[in-house]
N, C-alpha and C positions, 0 to 999 in steps of 0.2 A: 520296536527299537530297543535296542539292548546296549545300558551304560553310556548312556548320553548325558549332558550339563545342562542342563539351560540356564536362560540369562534373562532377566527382563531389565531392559534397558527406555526409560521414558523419560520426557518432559515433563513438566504439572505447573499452572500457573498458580497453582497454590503453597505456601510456604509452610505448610506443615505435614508431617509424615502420616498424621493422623486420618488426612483427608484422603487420601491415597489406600487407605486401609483393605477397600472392598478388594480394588484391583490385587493387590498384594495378596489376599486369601484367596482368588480365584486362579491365581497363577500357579500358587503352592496346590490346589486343589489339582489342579491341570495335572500340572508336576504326578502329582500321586495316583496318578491311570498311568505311570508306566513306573513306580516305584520296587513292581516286583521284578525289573529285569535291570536293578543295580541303576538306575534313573537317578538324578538328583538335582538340585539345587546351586547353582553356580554361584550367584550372586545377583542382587537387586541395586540398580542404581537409578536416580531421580534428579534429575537438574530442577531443583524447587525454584519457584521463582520467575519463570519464563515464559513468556507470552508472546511473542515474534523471535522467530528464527534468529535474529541476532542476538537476544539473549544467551542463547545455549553457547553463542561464541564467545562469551564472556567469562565462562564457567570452568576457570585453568582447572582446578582440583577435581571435579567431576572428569573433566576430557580425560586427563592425567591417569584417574583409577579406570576408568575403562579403558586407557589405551593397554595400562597395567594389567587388566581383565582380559583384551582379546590377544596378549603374547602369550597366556597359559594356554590360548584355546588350540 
């Protein structure tokens, strides 16, 4: 795959970024098996806080940046 973005786009019922951390270095790691054909990094977004599906539909500014995030793509 050559000069691709990736995205990691999740939930988390937990309200700190810090909990989330493993996932976050495992994606960057992912990310960097294909860093030598111009690969990168698009952006990370987390709807904290959410634990049934109607959650996440409460979450205007997360929907907002990612709807923001999938017009670049």
């Amino acid at each position: 795959m050559h000069k691709k973005v990736f995205y990691l786009l999740s939930a988390a019922a937990t309200r700190k970024e810090t909990n989330v951390q493993t996932m976050i270095k495992c994606f960057r790691q992912y990310i960097s098996c294909f860093g030598e054909n111009g690969s990168e990094e698009g952006g990370i977004v987390f709807a904290y806080d959410t634990r049934k599906t109607e959650d996440v539909k409460t979450k205007y500014d997360i929907l907002n940046k990612v709807y923001e995030m999938g017009k670049s793509v």
